[in-house]
N, C-alpha and C positions, 0 to 999 in steps of 0.2 A: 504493500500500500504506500511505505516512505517514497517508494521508488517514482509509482505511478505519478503522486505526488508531486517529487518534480519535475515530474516530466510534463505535467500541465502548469506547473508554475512557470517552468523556461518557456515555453509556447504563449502564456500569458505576456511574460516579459517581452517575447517578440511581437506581441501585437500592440504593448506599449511604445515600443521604437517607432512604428509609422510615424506617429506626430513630428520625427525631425524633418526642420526644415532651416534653409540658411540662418532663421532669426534665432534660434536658439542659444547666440552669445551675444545677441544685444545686451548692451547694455540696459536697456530699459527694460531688464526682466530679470534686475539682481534682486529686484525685491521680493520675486517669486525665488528664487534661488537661496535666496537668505531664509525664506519660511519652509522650503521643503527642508532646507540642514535642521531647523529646530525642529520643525515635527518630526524626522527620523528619530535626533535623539532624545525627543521625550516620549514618544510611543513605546522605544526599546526599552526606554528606564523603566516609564508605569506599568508595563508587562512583567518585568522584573522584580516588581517591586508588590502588587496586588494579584488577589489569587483569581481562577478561572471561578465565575457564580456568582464572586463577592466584585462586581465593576466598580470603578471609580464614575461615580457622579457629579459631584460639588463638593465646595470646602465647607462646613460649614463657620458659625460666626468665631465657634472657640480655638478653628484651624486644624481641628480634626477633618479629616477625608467621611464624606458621605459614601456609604457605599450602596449599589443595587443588585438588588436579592435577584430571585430565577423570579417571582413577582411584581418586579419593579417595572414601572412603562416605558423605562430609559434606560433597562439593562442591555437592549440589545447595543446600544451608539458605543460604548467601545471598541465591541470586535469589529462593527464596521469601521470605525476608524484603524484599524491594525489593516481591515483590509484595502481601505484607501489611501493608508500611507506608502503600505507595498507598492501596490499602483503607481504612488505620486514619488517614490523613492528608488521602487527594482530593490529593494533591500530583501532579501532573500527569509530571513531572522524574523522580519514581522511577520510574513506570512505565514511562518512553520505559528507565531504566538496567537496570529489571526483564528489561526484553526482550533487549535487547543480553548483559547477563549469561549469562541464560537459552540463549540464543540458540548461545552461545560453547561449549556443555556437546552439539552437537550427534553428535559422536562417539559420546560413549556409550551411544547406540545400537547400537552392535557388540561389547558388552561382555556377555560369557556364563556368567563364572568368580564371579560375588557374586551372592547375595540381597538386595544393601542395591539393589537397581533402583529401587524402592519410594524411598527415603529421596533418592535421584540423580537420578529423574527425576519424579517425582509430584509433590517437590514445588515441582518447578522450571516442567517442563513442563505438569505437571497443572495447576498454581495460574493460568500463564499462560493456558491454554487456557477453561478455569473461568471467568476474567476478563473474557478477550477476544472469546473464542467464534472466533479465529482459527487455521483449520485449517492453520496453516502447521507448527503443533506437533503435531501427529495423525503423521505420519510416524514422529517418532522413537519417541512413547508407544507407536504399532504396536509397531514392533521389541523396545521394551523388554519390554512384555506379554511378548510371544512368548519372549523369553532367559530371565524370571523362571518361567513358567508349564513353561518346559522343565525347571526344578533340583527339580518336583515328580517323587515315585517314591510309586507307587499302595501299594505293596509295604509302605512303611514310614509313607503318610501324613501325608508331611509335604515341606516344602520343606527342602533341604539349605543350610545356612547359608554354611559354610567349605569351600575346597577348599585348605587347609596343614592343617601339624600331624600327629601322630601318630593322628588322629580317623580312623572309620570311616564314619562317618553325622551328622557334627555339627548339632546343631539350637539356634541360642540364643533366649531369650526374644523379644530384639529382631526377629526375624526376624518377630512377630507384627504389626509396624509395617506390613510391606513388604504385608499383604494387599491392604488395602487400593485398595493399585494395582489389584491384579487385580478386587476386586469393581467398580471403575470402569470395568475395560474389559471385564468380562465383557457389563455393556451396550453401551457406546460400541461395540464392534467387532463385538458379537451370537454371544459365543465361552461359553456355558456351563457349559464347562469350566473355565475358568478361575474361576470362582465356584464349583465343584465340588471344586477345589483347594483353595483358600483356608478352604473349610469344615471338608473332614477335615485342614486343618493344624492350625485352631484344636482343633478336637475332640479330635487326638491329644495336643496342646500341654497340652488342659483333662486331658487322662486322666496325661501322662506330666509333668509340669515344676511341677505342684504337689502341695506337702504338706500336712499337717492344718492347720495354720493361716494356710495361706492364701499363704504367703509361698513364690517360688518359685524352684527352681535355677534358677541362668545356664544349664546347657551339658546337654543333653540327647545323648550320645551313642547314636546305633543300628545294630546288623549291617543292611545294606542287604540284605541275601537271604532277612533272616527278618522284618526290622522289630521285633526283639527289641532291647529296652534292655540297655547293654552296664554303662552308667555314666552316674550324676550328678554333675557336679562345676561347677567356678567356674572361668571366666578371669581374669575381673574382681573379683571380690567378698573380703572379708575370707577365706573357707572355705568348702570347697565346701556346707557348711549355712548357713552366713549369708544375709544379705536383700538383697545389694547393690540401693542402693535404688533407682537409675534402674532396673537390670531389675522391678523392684517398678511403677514408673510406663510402664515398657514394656506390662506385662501387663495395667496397668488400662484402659488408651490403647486396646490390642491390642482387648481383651474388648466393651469399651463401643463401640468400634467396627465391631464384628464383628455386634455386635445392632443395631446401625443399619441394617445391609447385610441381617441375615436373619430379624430378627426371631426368632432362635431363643432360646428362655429359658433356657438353660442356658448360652450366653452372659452374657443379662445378669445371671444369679443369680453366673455368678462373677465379675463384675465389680463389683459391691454387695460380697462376699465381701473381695474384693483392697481394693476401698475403705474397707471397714472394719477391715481387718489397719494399710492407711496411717495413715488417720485416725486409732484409736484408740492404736498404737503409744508404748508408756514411754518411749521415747527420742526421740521427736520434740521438737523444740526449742519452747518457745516462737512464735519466729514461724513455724514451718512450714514451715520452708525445712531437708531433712532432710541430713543428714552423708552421707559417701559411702556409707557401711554402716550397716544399722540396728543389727547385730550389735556394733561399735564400742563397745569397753567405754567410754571417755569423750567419747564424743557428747554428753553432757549436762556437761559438765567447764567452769565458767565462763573456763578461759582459751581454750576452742574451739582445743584442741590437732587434735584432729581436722575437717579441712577438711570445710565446706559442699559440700554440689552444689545450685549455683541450676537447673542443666539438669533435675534429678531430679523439684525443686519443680515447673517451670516445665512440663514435659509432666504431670504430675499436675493442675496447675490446671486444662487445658484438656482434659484427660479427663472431670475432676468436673463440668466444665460440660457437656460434651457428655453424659456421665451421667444429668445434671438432669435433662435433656429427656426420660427416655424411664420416668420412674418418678415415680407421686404424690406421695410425697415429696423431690422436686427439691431443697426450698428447704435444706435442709444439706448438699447437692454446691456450690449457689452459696454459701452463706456463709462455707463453709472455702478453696473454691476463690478469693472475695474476699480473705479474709484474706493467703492465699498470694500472690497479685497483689500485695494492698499492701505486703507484705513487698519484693517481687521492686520494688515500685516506689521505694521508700525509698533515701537516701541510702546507707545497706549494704550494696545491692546494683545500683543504678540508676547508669550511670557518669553523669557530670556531660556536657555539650556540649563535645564537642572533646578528650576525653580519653581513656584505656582503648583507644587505637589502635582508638578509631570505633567497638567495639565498643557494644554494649548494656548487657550485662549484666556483673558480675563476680563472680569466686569460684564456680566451677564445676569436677567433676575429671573428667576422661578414665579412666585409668586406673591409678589410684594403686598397685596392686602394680607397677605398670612405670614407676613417677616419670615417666610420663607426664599431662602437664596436669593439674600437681597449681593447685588454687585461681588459675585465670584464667578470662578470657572463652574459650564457647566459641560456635560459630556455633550451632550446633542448639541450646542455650539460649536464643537470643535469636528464634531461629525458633519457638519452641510456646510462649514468653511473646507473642511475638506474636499468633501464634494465639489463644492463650488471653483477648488483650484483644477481639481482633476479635467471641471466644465470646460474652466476657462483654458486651460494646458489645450486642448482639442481645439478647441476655436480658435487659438492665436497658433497652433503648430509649435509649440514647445517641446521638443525634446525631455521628455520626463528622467532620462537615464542619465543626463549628465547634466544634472544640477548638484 
């Protein structure tokens, strides 16, 4: 199995070479150059350092390391970070730890009670599988498909998010992420339903979770007997009208996504929509790296009383890019989405080698109505900044092996 092993890693790595092209020693891509050296060597530390099951999450506030269980909805951004670094490195070492990580998350599989499947296993198992082409991860992606595509009800068209709370039919933004999965295995497993799912969740999602200007609630509550909307409101967000901005880069992620998979236009027309509500937004900061709320009276306040979220930037970036791809006007999803990179790459945000407890990136929030992970690293920022290099590495023809 070691064997086979590398023998689809080296075939991986040759399919990473295509992207060289002359520009690969511009100068104007030392900043990409200087982030792949850090993230090698803090991927290899925090491998080193943290066990397979028990992920690194966040710091929390006493500087102990948060960790996430085979339960957690952000256990899986690790291993896919190990296996996006490999990607964005050719570094042989992460990917032998990608796997073992990966590997360790085999469990949840049998887990029936979340939507985040998508976010736990896609992009652990999925990224692995993607890579390797080693069916040994088909097993678990079966089962998951199958737990996720079960928390859809035809009735109310949509997939059910939460199963706490005083909720009847809870639906959040983020939930849009988790399709994804299912349009993957709608092929891989030959199940068309599950792509039949996925579509009327986005559709209900475009009809019921957005407002006139584009910007959208967290929490979509529905009577499950009628598929009647009960109530809009926020878990997360400043109030239930504000913009909380990851769910803002949730929906853009979601949309642009979702038009990959069906080519349907009403997808991508709201997703240009969502990106230009981001984009052109009053209170975005200078470098593009937005506060945790657009809504935030001083967002724009020069002592930045109110805390950045890099994680918000960071799936924004790699939306815009995937964006680019799919509309003639591409070249201003990549130039904003550069910016935002470079920002995310900068000593402000880019931890140093051996620092930030191995993390990535810094100044990130979880959930700040619940002083939870307020301004630390969190995983899932460091995983769609990655992505988002891997994006941009492909659209600009970067040579990934020799940075």
């Amino acid at each position: 199995m070691k064997k086979t092993l590398s023998m689809l890693l080296a075939a991986s790595a040759l399919t990473i070479t295509c992207f060289a092209q002359p520009n690969q020693d511009n100068p104007q891509f030392n900043w990409f150059k200087n982030a792949t050296k850090t993230i090698d060597y803090q991927l290899n530390k925090a491998a080193g350092t943290y066990k397979p099951g028990k992920n690194p999450r966040s710091i929390n506030s006493d500087g102990k390391v948060r960790l996430a269980g085979l339960t957690d909805w952000t256990t899986g951004f690790f291993p896919g970070s190990l296996w996006y670094g490999y990607e964005l490195t050719g570094d042989q070492k992460l990917a032998e730890k990608a796997k073992r990580f990966t590997l360790a998350l085999d469990s949840i599989r049998h887990i029936k009670s979340t939507h985040d499947l998508g976010f736990m296993l896609y992009c652990s198992y999925g990224n692995a599988y993607r890579i390797t082409g080693d069916k040994t991860y088909m097993p678990v992606l079966t089962e998951g498909a199958q737990h996720l595509y079960a928390r859809f009800n035809p009735k109310v068209g949509v997939i059910r998010s939460w199963d706490f709370g005083t909720w009847k039919y809870p639906v959040i933004i983020d939930n849009m992420m988790n399709l994804e999965y299912l349009y993957w295995a709608a092929t891989a497993f030959n199940k068309p339903a599950y792509a039949q799912a996925a579509n009327t969740h986005a559709s209900t999602t475009l009809k019921n979770h957005y407002r006139k200007d584009n910007s959208s609630y967290h929490v979509v509550d529905y009577d499950p007997a009628t598929g009647k909307v009960l109530r809009k409101v926020t878990h997360q967000g400043l109030t239930d009208e504000s913009a909380w901005s990851r769910g803002q880069a949730w929906g853009l992620y979601g949309f642009a996504m979702c038009y990959a998979n069906t080519k349907n236009q009403a997808f991508l027309d709201q997703a240009q929509r969502i990106a230009s509500f981001i984009m052109n937004h009053p209170r975005m900061p200078k470098d593009k790296v937005p506060v945790w709320d657009f809504d935030v009276h001083n967002a724009l306040d020069t002592d930045e009383r109110a805390p950045r979220d890099a994680s918000a930037a960071a799936v924004i970036a790699s939306a815009l890019l995937e964006l680019s791809t799919q509309v003639k006007d591409g070249k201003k999803y990549v130039d904003y989405a550069e910016d935002v990179l470079k920002s995310l790459s900068s000593d402000a945000y880019l931890a140093k080698p051996g620092e930030n407890k191995f993390f990535i990136l810094k100044h990130s929030v979880g959930a700040f109505l619940y002083n939870s992970e307020i301004d630390t690293p969190i995983d899932y920022a460091d995983y769609y900044y990655l992505e988002a290099l891997k994006r941009y590495a492909g659209i600009k023809k970067i040579n990934l092996l020799k940075n």
